[in-house]
DRENLO-222461 format. One record per residue (C-alpha): x, y, z; residue number from 1; chain; residue in three letters. Coordinates in steps of 0.05 Angstrom, whole numbers, padded with zeros to 5 digits, always signed. Example, Ala and Ser with C-alpha at 12.3 -4.5 7.8 and 13.67 -1.06 7.14 Angstrom:
BEGIN
node xx->+00246&yy->-00090&zz->+00156&num->1&chaine->A&residu->ALA;
node xx->+00273&yy->-00021&zz->+00143&num->2&chaine->A&residu->SER;
# end
This chain:
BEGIN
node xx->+00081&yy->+00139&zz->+00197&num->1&chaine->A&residu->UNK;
node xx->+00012&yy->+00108&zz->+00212&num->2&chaine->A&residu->UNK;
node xx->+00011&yy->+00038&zz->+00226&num->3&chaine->A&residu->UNK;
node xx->-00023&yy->-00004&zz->+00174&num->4&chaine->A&residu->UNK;
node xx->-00081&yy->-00047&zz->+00206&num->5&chaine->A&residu->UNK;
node xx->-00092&yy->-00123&zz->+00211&num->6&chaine->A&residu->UNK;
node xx->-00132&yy->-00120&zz->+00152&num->7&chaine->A&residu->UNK;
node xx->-00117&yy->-00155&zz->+00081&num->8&chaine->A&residu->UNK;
node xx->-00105&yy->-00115&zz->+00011&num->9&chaine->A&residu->UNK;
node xx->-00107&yy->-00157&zz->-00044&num->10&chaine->A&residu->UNK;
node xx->-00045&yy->-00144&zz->-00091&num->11&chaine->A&residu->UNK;
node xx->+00015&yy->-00101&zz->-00084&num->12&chaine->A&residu->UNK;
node xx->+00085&yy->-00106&zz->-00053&num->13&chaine->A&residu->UNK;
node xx->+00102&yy->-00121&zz->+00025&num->14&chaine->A&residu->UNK;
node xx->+00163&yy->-00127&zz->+00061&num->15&chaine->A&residu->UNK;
node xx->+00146&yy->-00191&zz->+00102&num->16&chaine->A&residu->UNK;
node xx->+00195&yy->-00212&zz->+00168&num->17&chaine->A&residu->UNK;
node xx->+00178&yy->-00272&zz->+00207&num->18&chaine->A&residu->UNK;
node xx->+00229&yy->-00276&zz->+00276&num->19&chaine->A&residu->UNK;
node xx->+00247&yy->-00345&zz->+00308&num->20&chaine->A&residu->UNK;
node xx->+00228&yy->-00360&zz->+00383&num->21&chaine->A&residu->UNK;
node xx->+00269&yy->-00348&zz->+00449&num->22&chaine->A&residu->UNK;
node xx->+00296&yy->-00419&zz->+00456&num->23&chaine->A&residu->UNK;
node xx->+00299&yy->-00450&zz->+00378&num->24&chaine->A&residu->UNK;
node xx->+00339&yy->-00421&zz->+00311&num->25&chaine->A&residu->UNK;
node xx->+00292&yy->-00422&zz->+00251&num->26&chaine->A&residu->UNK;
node xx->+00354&yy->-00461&zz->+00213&num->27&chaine->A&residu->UNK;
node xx->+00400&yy->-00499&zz->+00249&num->28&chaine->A&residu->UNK;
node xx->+00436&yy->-00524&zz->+00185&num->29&chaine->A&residu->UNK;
node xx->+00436&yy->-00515&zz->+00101&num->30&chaine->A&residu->UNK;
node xx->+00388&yy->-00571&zz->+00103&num->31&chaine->A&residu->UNK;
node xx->+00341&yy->-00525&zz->+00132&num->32&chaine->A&residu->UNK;
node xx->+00353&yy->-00467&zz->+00086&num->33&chaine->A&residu->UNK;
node xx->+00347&yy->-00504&zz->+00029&num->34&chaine->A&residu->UNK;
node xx->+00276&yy->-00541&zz->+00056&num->35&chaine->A&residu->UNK;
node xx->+00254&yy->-00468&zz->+00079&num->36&chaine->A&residu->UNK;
node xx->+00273&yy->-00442&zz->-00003&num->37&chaine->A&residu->UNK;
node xx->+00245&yy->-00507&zz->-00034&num->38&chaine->A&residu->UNK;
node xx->+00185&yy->-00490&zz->+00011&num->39&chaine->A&residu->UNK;
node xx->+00193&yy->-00414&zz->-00017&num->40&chaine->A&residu->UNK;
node xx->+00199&yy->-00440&zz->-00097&num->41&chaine->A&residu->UNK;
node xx->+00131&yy->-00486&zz->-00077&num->42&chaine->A&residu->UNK;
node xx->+00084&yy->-00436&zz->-00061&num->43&chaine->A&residu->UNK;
node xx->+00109&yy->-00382&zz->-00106&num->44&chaine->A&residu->UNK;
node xx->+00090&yy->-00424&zz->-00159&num->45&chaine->A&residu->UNK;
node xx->+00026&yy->-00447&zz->-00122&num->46&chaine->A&residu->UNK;
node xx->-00003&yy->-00377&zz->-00115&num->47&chaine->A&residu->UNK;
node xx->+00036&yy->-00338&zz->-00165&num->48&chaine->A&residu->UNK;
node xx->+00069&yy->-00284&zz->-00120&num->49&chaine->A&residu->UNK;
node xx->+00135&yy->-00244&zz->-00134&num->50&chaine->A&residu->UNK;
node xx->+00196&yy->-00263&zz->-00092&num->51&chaine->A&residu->UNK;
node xx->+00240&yy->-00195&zz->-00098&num->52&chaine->A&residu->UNK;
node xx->+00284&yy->-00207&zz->-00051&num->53&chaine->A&residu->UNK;
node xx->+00297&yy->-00252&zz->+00009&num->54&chaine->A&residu->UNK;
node xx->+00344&yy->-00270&zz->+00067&num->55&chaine->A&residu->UNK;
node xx->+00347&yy->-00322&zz->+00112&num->56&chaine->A&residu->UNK;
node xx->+00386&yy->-00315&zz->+00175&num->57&chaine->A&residu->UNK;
node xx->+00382&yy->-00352&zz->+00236&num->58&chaine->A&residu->UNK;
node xx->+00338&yy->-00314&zz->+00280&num->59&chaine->A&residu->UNK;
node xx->+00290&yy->-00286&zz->+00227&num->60&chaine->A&residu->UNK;
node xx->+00269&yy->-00283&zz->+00150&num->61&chaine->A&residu->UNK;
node xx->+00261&yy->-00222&zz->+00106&num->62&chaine->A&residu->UNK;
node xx->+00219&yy->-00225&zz->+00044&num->63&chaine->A&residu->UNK;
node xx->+00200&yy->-00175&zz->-00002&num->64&chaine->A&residu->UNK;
node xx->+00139&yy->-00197&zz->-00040&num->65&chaine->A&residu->UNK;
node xx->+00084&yy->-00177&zz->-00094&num->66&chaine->A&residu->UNK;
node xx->+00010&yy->-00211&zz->-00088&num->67&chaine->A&residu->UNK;
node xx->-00035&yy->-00231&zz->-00146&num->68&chaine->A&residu->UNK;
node xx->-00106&yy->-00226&zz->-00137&num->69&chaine->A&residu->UNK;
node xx->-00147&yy->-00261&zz->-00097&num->70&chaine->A&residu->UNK;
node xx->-00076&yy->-00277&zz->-00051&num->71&chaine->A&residu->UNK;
node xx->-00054&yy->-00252&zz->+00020&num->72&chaine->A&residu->UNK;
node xx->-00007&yy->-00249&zz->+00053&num->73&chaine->A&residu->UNK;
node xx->-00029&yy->-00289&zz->+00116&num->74&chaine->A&residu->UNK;
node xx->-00056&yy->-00336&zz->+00065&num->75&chaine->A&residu->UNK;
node xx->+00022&yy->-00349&zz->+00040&num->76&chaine->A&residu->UNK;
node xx->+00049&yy->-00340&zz->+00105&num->77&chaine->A&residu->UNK;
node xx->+00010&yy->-00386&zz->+00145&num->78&chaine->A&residu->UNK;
node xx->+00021&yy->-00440&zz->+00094&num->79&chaine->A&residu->UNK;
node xx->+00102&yy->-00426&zz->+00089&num->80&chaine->A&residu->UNK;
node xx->+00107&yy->-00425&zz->+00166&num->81&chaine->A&residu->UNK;
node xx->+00057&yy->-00478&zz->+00185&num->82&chaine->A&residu->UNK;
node xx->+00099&yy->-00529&zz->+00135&num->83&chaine->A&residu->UNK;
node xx->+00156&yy->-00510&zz->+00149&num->84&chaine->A&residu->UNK;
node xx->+00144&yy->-00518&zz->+00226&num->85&chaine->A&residu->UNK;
node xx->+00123&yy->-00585&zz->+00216&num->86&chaine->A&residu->UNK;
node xx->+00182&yy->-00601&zz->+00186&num->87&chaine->A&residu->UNK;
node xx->+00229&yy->-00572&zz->+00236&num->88&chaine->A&residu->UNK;
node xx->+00184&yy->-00611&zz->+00288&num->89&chaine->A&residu->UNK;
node xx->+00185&yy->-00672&zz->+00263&num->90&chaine->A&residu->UNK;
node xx->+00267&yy->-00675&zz->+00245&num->91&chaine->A&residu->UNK;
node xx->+00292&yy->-00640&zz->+00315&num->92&chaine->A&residu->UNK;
node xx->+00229&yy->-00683&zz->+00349&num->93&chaine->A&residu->UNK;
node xx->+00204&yy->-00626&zz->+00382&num->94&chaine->A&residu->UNK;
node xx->+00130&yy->-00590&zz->+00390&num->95&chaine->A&residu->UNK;
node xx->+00102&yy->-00532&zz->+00385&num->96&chaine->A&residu->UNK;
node xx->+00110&yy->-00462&zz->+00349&num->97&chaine->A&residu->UNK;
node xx->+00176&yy->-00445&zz->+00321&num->98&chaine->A&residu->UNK;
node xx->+00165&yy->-00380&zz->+00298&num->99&chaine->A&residu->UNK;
node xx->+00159&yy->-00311&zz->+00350&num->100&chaine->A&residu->UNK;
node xx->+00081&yy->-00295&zz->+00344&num->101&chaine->A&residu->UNK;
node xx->+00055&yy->-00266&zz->+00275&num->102&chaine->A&residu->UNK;
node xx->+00085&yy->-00235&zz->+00222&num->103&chaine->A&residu->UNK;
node xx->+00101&yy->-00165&zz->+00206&num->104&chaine->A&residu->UNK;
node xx->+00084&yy->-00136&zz->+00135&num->105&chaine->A&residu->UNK;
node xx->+00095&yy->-00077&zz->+00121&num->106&chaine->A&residu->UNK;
node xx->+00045&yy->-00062&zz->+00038&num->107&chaine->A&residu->UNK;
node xx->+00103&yy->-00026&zz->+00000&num->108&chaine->A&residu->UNK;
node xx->+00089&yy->+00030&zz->-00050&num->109&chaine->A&residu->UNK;
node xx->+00129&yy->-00006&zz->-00103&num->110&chaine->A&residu->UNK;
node xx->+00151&yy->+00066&zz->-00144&num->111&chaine->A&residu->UNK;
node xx->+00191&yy->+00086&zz->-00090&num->112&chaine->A&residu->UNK;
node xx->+00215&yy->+00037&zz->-00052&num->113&chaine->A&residu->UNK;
node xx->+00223&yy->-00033&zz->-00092&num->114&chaine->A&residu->UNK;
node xx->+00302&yy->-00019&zz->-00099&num->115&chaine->A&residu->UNK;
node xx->+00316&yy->+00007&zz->-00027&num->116&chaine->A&residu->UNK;
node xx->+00280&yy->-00059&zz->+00010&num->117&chaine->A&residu->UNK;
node xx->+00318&yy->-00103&zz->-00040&num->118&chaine->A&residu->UNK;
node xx->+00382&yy->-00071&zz->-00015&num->119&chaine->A&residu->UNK;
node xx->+00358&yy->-00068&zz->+00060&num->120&chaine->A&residu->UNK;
node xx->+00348&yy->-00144&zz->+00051&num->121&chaine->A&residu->UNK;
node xx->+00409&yy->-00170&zz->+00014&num->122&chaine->A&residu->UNK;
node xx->+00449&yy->-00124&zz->+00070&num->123&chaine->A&residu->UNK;
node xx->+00411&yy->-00160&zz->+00132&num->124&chaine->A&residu->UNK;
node xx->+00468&yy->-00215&zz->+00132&num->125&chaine->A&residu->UNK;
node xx->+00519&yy->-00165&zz->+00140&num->126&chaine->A&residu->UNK;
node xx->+00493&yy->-00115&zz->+00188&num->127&chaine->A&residu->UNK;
node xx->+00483&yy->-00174&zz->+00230&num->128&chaine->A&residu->UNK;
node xx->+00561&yy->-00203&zz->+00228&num->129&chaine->A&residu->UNK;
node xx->+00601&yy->-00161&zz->+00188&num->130&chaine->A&residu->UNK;
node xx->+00639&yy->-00227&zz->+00165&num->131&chaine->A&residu->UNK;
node xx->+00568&yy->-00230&zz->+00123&num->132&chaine->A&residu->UNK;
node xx->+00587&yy->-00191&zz->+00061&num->133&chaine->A&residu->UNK;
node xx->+00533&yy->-00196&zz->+00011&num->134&chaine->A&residu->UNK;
node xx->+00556&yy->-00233&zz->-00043&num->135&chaine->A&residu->UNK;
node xx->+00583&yy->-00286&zz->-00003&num->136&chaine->A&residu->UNK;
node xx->+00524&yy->-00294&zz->+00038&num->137&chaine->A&residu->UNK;
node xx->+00491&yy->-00353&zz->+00001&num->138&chaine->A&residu->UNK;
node xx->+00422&yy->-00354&zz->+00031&num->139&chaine->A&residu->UNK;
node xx->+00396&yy->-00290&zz->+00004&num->140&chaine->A&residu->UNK;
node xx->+00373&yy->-00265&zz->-00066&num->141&chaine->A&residu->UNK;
node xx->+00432&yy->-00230&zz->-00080&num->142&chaine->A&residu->UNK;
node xx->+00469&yy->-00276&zz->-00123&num->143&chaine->A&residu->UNK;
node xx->+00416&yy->-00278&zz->-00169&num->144&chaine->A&residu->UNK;
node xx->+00409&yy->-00207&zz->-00171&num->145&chaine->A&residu->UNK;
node xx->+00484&yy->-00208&zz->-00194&num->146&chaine->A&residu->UNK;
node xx->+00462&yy->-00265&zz->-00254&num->147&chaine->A&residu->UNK;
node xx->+00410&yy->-00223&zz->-00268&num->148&chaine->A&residu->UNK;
node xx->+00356&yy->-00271&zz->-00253&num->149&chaine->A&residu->UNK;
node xx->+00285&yy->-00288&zz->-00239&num->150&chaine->A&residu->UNK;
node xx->+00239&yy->-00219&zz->-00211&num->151&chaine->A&residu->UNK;
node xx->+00316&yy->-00181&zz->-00198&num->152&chaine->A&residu->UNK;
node xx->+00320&yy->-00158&zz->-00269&num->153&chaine->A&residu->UNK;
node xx->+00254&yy->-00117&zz->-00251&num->154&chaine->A&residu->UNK;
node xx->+00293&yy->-00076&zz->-00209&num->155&chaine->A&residu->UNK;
node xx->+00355&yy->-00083&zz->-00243&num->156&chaine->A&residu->UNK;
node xx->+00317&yy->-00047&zz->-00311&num->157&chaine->A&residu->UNK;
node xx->+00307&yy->+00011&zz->-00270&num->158&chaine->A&residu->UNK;
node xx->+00386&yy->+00021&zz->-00261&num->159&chaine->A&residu->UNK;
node xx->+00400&yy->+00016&zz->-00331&num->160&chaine->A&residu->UNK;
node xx->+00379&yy->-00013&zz->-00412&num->161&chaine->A&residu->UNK;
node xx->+00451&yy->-00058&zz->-00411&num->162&chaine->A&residu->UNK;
node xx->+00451&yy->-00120&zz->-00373&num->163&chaine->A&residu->UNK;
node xx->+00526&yy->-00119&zz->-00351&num->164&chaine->A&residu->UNK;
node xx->+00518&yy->-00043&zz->-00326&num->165&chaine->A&residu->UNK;
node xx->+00455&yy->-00055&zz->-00291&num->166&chaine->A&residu->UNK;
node xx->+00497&yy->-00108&zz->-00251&num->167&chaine->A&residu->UNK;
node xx->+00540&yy->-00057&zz->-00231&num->168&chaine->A&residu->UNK;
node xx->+00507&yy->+00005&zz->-00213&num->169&chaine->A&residu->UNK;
node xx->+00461&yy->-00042&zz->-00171&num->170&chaine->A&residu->UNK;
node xx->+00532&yy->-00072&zz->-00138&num->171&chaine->A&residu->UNK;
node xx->+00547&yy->+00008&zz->-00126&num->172&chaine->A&residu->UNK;
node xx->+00483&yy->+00020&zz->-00099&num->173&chaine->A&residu->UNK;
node xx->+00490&yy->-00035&zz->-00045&num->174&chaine->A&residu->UNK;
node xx->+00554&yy->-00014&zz->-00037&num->175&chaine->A&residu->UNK;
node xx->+00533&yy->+00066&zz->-00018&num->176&chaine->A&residu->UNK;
node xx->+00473&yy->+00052&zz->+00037&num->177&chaine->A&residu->UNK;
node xx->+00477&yy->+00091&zz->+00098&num->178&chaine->A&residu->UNK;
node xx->+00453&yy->+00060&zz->+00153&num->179&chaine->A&residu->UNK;
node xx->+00416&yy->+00118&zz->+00178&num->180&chaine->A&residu->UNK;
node xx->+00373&yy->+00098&zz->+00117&num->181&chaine->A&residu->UNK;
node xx->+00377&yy->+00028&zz->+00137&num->182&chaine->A&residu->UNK;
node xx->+00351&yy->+00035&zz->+00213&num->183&chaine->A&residu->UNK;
node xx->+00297&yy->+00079&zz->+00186&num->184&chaine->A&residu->UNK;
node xx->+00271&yy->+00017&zz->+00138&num->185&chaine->A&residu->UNK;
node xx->+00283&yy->-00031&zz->+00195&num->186&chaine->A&residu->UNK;
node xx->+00230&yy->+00012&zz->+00250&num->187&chaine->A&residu->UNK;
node xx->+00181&yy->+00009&zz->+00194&num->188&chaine->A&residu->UNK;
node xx->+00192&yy->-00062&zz->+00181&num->189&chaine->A&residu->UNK;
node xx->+00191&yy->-00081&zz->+00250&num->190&chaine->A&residu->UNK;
node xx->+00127&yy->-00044&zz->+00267&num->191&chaine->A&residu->UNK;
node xx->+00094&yy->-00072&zz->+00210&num->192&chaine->A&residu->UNK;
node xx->+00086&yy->+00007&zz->+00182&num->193&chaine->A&residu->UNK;
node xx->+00061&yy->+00039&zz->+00115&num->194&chaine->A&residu->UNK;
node xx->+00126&yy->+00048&zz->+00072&num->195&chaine->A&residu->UNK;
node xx->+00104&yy->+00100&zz->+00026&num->196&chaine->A&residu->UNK;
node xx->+00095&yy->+00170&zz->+00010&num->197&chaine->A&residu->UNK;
node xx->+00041&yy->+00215&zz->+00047&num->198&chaine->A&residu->UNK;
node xx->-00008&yy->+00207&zz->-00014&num->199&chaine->A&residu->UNK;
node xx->+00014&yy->+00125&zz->-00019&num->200&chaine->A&residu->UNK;
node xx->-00009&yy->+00130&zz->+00059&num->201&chaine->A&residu->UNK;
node xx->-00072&yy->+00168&zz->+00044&num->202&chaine->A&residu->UNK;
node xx->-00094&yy->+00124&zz->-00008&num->203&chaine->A&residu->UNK;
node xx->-00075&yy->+00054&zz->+00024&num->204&chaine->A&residu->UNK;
node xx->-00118&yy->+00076&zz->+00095&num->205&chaine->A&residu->UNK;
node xx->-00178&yy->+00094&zz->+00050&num->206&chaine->A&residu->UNK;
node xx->-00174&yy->+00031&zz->+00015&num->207&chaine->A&residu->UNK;
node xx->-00168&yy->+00000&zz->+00089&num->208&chaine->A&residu->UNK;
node xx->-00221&yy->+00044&zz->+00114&num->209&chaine->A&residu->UNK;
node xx->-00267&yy->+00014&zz->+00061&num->210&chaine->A&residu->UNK;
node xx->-00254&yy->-00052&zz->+00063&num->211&chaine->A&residu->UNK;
node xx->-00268&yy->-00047&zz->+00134&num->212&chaine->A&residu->UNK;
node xx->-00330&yy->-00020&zz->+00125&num->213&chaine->A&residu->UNK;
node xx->-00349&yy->-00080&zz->+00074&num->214&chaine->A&residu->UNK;
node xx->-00331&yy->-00129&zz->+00115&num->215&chaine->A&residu->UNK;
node xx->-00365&yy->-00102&zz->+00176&num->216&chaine->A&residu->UNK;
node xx->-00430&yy->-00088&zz->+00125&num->217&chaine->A&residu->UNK;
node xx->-00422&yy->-00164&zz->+00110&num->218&chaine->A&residu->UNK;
node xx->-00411&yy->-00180&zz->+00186&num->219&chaine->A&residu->UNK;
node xx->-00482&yy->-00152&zz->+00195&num->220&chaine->A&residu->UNK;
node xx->-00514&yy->-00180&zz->+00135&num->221&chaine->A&residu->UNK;
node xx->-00492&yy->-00251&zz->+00167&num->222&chaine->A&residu->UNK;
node xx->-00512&yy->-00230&zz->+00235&num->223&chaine->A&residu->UNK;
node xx->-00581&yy->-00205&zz->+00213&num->224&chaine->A&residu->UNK;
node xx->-00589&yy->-00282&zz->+00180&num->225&chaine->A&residu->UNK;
node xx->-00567&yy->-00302&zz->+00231&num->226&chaine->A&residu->UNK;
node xx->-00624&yy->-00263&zz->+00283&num->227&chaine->A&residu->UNK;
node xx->-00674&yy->-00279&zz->+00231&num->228&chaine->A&residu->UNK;
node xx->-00655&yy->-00354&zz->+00226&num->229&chaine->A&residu->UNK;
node xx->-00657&yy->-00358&zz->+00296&num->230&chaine->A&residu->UNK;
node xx->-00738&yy->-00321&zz->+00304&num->231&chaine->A&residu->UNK;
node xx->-00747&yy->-00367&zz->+00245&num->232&chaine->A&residu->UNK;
node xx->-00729&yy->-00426&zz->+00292&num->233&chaine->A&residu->UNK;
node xx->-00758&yy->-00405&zz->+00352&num->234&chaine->A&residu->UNK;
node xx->-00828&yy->-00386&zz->+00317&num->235&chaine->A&residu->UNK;
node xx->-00824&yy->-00455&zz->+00285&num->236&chaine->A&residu->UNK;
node xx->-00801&yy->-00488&zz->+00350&num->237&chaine->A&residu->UNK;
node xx->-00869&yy->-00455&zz->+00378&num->238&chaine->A&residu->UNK;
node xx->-00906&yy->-00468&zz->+00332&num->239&chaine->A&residu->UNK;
node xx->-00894&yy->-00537&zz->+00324&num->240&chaine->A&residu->UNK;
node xx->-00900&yy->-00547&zz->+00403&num->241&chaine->A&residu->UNK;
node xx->-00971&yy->-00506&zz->+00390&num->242&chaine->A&residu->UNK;
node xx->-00999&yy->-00546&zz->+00336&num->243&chaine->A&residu->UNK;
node xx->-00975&yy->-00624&zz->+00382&num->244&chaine->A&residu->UNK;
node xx->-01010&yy->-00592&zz->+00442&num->245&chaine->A&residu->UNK;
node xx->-01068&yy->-00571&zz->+00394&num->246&chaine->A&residu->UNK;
node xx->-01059&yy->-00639&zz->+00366&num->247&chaine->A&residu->UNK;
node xx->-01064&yy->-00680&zz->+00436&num->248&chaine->A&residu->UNK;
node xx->-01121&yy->-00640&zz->+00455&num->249&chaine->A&residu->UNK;
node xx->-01167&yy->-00659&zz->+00394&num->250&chaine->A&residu->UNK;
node xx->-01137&yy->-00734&zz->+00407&num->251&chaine->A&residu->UNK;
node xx->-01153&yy->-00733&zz->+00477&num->252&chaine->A&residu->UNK;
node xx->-01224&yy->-00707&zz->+00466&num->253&chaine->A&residu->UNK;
node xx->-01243&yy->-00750&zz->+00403&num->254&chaine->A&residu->UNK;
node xx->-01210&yy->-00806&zz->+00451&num->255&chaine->A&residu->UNK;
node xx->-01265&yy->-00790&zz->+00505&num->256&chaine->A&residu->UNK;
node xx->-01322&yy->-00780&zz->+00463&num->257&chaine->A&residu->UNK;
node xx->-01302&yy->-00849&zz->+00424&num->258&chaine->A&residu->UNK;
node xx->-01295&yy->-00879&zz->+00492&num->259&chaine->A&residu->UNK;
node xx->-01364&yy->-00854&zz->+00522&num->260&chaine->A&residu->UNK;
node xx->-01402&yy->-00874&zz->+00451&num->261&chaine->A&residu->UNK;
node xx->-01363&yy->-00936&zz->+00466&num->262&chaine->A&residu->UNK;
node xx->-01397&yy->-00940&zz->+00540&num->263&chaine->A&residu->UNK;
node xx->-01464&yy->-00922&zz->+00507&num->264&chaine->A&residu->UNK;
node xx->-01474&yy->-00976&zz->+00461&num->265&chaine->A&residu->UNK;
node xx->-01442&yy->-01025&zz->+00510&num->266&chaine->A&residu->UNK;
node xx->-01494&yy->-01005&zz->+00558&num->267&chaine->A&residu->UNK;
node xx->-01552&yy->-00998&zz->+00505&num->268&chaine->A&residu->UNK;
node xx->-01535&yy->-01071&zz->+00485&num->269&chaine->A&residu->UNK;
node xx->-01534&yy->-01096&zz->+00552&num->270&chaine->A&residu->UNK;
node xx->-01614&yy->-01065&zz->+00556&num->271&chaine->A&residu->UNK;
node xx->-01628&yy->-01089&zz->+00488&num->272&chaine->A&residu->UNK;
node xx->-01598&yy->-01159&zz->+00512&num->273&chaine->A&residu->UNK;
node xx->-01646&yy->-01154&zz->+00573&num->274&chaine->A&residu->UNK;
node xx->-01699&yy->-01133&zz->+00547&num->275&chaine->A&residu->UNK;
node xx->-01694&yy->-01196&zz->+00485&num->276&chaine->A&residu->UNK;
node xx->-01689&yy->-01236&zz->+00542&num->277&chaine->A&residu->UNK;
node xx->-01749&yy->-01211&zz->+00576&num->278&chaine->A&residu->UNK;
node xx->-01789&yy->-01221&zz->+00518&num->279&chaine->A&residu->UNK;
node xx->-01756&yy->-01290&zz->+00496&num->280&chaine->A&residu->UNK;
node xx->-01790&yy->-01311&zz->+00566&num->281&chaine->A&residu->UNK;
node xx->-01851&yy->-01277&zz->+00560&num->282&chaine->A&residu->UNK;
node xx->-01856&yy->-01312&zz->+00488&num->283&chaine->A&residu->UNK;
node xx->-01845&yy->-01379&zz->+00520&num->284&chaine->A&residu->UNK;
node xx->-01899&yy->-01376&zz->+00587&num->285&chaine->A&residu->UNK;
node xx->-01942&yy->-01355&zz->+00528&num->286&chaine->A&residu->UNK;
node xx->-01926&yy->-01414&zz->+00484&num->287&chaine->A&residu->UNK;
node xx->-01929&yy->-01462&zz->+00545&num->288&chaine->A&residu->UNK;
node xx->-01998&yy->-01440&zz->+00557&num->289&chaine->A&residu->UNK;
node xx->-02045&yy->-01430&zz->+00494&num->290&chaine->A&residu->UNK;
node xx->-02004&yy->-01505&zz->+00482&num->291&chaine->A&residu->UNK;
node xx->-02028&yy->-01533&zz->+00555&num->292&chaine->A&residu->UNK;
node xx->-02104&yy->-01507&zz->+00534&num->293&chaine->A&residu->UNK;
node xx->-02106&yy->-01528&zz->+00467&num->294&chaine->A&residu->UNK;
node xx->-02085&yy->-01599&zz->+00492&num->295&chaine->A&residu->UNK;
node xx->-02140&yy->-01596&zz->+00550&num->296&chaine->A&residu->UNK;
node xx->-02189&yy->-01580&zz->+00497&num->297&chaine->A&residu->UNK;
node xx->-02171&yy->-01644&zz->+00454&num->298&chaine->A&residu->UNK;
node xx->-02174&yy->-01694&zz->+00515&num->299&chaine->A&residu->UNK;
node xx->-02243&yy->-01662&zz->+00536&num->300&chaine->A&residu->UNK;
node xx->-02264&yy->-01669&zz->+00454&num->301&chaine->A&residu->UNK;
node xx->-02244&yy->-01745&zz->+00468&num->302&chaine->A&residu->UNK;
node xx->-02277&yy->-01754&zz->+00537&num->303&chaine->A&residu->UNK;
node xx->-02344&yy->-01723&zz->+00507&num->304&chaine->A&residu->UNK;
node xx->-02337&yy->-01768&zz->+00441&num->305&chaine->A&residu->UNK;
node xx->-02322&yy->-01825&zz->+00482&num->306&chaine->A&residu->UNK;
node xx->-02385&yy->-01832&zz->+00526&num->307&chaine->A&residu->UNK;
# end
């Protein structure tokens, strides 16, 4: 059975198991349980998944689940385990990761298999310690499956019209699992596998195989903005650089030819200065002398009227 990629389909059913670390168990007490369900009832609610089935046992979690749209699974998951880490951390005052790497999640063709993965689930107790028997086993969805309650009665419709014999045949069904059958589930949900029928498998790689190629059409839409903002950058960046040294040059030039018209007039007005100077004395020697004749020419007016 191919194995199905790390790669998100929005909607449908997957058999989900998280494992615990070498050193830590995921609950050390009911406390815990009930934090991890309360955690479970949250985010159900939150983003509007079906809860099929579940089991919690020490060193891992089952859950058989259906997504809305727009919802993934590492969307939920990350949010359940991340929380409920935090709150493990903080009562045991401890650090770090709790949980054994990522995820497995196997998508689920739901015709086929919905009833066998609720049975593999509610058995997990009880393959585990055979003191475990299923409807004792309080921390899995098989009570509720024998009330008849919340998504159960989905599957239970498909054993039977009457309430009180659906409850039955399902309790005969649990009771006649092979564990052949079993083990066979378990690989698949351990590899994280396709658990479907050849055409189920067909169809779910295609839809991969598409979504793949979207996303990597997107990846190179961004990357081509991303080239093209960069050029954009650069050519500005140079352009900018262009235009200050343009800039500086005009400023440096007008600066010298300001600075020699500067010189010019500076030295023009220190000729001009000279040359009012020159004349200012010229003006004067002239003054001094058609003055110092016109007086000699009244005293010798005098001296002649005199005698």
């Amino acid at each position: 059975m191919p194995r199905l990629p790390r790669i998100h389909i929005e909607q449908g059913l997957y058999l989900v198991t998280t494992r615990g670390g070498q050193t830590d168990l995921l609950f050390k007490d009911d406390r815990d349980r009930e934090e991890y369900l309360d955690l479970l009832t949250k985010y159900k609610a939150q983003y509007g998944f079906k809860l099929f089935a579940y089991a919690l046992m020490s060193s891992f979690i089952h859950l058989l689940i259906e997504l809305m749209p727009r919802t993934t699974v590492s969307e939920i998951m990350h949010v359940m385990n991340s929380t409920y880490t935090k709150y493990y951390n903080n009562r045991y005052g401890r650090g770090g990761h709790l949980f054994k790497g990522r995820f497995k999640a196997s998508v689920v063709e739901k015709e086929v298999y919905l009833a066998d993965l609720t049975r593999f689930i509610h058995l997990a107790p009880s393959r585990v310690n055979s003191l475990f028997a299923p409807e004792k086993y309080r921390w899995s969805s098989y009570s509720l499956y024998l009330e008849a309650k919340g998504e159960g009665q989905e599957v239970l419709a498909k054993f039977s019209p009457i309430v009180g014999e659906q409850i039955r045949l399902y309790k005969d069904f649990i009771t006649a699992a092979k564990e052949k059958d079993l083990k066979a589930l378990e690989r698949k949900a351990q590899s994280g596998r396709i658990i479907g029928t050849p055409k189920f498998v067909e169809r779910i790689q295609k839809e991969v195989e598409e979504t793949t190629q979207k996303e990597k059409a997107e990846e190179d839409k961004v990357v081509r903005r991303t080239q093209f903002h960069k050029v954009f950058v650069i050519v500005g960046s140079l352009l900018i650089v262009a235009l200050s040294v343009v800039t500086y040059y005009y400023y440096s030039a007008s600066k010298k030819v300001e600075d020699k018209v500067e010189n010019m007039f500076q030295e023009k007005g220190e000729e001009l200065k000279k040359d009012l100077e020159e004349k200012y004395r010229a003006d004067l020697v002239s003054y001094y002398r058609a003055t110092t004749k016109r007086v000699e020419r009244e005293m010798k007016k005098r001296e002649e009227l005199g005698q």
